[in-house]
ROVEXBA-66447 format. One record per residue (C-alpha): z, y, x; chain; residue in three letters; residue number from 1. Coordinates in steps of 0.25 Angstrom, whole numbers. Last residue first. Layout:
residues N
      pz      py      px   chaine   residu   num
       Z       Y       X        A      ALA   NUM
...
//
This chain:
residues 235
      pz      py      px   chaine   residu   num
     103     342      32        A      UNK   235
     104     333      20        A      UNK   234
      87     330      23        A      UNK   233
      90     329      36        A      UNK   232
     101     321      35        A      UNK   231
      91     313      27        A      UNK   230
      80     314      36        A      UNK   229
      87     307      46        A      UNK   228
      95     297      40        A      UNK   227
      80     292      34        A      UNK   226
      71     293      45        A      UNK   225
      80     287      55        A      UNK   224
      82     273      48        A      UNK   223
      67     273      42        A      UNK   222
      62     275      59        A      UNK   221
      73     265      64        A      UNK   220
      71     256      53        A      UNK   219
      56     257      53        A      UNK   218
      54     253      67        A      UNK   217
      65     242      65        A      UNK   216
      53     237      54        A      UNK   215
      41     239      65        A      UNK   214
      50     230      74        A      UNK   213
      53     218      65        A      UNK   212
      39     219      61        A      UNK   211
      33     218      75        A      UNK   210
      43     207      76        A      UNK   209
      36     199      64        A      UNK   208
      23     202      69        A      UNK   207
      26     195      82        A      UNK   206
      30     185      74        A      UNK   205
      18     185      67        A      UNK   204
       8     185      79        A      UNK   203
      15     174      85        A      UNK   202
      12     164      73        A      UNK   201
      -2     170      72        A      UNK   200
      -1     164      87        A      UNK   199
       0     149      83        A      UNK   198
       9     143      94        A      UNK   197
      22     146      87        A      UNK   196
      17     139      74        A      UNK   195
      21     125      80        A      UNK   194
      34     128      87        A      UNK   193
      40     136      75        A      UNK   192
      37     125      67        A      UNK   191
      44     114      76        A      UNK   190
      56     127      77        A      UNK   189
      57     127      62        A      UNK   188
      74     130      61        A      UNK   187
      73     137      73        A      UNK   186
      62     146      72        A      UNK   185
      67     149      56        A      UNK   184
      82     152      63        A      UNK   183
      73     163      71        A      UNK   182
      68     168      61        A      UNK   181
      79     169      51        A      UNK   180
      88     176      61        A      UNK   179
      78     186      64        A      UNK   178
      76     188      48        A      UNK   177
      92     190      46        A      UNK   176
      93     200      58        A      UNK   175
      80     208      51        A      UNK   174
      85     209      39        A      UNK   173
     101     212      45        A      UNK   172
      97     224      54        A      UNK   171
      88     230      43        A      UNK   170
     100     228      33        A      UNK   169
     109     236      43        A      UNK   168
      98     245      46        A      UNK   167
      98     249      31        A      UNK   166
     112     249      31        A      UNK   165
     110     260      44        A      UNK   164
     101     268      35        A      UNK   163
     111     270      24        A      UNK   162
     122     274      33        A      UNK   161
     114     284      40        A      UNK   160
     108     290      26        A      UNK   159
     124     291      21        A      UNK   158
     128     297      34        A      UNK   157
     115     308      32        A      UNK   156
     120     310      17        A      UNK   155
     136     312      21        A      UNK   154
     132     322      32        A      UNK   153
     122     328      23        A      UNK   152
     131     331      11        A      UNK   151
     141     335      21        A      UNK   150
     132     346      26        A      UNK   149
     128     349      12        A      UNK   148
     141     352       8        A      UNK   147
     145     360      20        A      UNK   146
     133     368      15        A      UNK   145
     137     369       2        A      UNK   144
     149     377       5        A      UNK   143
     144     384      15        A      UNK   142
     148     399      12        A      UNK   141
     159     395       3        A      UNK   140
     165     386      19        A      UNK   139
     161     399      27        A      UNK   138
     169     409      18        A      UNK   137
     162     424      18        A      UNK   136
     155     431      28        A      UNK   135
     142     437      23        A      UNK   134
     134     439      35        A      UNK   133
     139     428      45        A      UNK   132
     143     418      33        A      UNK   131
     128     421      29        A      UNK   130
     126     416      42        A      UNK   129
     133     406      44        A      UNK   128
     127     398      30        A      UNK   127
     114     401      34        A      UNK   126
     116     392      46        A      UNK   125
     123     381      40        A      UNK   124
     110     383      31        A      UNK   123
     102     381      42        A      UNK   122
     110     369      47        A      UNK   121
     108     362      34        A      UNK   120
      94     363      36        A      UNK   119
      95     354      48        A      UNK   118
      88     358      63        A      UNK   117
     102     357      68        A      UNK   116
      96     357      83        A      UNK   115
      88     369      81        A      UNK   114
      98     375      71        A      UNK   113
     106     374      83        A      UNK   112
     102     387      88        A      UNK   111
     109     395      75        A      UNK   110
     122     390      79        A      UNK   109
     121     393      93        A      UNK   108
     115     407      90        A      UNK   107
     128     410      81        A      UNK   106
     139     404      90        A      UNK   105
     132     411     102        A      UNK   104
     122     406     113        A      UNK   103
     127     401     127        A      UNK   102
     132     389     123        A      UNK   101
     118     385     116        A      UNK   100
     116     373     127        A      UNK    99
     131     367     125        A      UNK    98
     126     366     110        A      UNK    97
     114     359     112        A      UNK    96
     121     348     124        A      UNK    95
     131     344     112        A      UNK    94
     120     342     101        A      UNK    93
     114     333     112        A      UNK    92
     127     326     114        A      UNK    91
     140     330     107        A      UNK    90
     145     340      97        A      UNK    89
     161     340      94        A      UNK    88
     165     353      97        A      UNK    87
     150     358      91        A      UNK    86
     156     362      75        A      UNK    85
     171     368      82        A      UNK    84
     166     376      91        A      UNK    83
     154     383      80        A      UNK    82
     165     386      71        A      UNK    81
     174     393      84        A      UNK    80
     160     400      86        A      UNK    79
     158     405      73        A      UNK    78
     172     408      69        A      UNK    77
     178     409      57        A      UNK    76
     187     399      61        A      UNK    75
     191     392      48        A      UNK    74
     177     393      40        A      UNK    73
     168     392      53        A      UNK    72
     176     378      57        A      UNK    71
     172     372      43        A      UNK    70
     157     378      44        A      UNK    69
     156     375      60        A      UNK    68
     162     360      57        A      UNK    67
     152     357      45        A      UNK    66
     138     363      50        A      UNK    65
     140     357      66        A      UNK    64
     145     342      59        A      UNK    63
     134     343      50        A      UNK    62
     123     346      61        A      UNK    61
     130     337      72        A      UNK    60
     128     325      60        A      UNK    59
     115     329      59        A      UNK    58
     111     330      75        A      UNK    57
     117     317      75        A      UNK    56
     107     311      65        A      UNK    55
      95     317      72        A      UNK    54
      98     313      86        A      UNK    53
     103     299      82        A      UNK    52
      90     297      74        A      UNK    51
      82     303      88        A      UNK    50
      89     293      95        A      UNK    49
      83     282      86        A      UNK    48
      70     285      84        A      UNK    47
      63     289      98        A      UNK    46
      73     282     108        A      UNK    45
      77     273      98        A      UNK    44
      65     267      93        A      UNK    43
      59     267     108        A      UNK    42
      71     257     112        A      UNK    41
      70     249      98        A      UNK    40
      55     248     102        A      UNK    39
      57     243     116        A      UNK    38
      66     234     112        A      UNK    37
      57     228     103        A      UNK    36
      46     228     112        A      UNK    35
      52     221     121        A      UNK    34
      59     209     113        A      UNK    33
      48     209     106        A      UNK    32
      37     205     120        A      UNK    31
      47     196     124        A      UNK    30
      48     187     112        A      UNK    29
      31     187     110        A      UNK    28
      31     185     125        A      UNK    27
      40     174     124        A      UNK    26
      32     166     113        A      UNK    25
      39     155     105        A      UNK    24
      36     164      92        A      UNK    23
      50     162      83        A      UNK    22
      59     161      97        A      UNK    21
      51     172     105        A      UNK    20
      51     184      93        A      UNK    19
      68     180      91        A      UNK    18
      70     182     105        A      UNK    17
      60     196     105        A      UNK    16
      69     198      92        A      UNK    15
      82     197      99        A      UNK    14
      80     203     110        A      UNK    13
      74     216     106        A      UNK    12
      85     218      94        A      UNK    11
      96     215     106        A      UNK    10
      90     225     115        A      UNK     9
      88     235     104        A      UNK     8
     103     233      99        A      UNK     7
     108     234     114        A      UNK     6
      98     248     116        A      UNK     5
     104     253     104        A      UNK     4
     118     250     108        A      UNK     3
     113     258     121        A      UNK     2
     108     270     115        A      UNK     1
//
């Protein structure tokens, strides 16, 4: 959160400046210098975090599917395969399996399905207990969901490249179209000097910063949407 916090600072500071140079109005550069920051601070505390939530609870979900599976097949051991998938669990996934200590392998595994609320990990456990009933080779039994798992992974890495290239452009666009505006202050300064008094004049570059904001709204909301609900829709 404290990068986050840095970039959000920087992005406030820069456009309530940049809103002050181009309208001559200190109110107008203090007034977006706030509530951009107090946007980008709102956006992560409701968008973003829940974003990081969601995607690391797919990555757990894959990682938990894979190791239990390959560990299962060479210990034969539910509880040694469960070991093995949670050694390296941190954070809130962490606190959620010291909370279910208490219960068995098999009631721990089938209480996560509230936290691995994914498809994939209903058939995962399907898959165990058709091994429980009919024994036979965990690795023929889920063959194709392991498949599917990597499938997913690989999918929802894709999407998560994808969408930070998009933000890369976004980042750029928007970068280029400061810089032209302030260089265009400059340049006309005697022409800036005599429309900065006419309040239509004002009006619009509020509007223009109003846009700037309404089009990081739908970055952030478009950028979450689309890695989501496709590692949902893999999952």
């Amino acid at each position: 959160m404290t990068f986050f916090i840095l970039i959000s600072c920087f992005i406030s500071i820069i456009s309530g400046f940049l809103s002050y140079y181009v309208s001559g109005e200190i109110f107008i550069g203090i007034g977006v210098g706030i509530i951009f920051l107090g946007y980008l601070i709102f956006a992560y505390k409701f968008f973003i975090e829940k974003y990081k939530k969601d995607l690391s609870k797919m990555h757990e979900c894959y990682l938990f599917i894979n190791n239990f599976i390959i560990s299962l097949s060479v210990q034969n051991s539910f509880k040694e395969a469960y070991e093995k998938a949670t050694f390296n669990s941190t954070g809130y996934y962490k606190e959620i399996l010291k909370n279910i200590e208490h219960l068995s392998i098999k009631e721990r595994i089938e209480y996560l399905k509230e936290y691995f609320d994914f498809d994939l990990y209903f058939h995962f456990i399907n898959i165990l207990n058709l091994y429980e009933e009919q024994g036979g080779n965990i690795l023929d039994l889920s063959k194709s969901l392991l498949e599917e798992n990597m499938r997913s992974e690989n999918a929802l890495n894709e999407s998560i490249s994808i969408a930070r290239n998009k933000l890369l452009e976004f980042s750029i666009l928007w970068i280029i179209t400061y810089t032209v505006l302030g260089l265009s202050r400059f340049a006309l300064d005697n022409f800036f000097y005599l429309i900065s008094s006419i309040l239509v004049y004002k009006i619009m570059i509020v509007c223009f910063f109003v846009l700037v904001l309404v089009s990081i709204h739908f970055l952030i909301i478009n950028y979450k949407t689309v890695v989501i609900k496709r590692g949902i829709k893999n999952a």
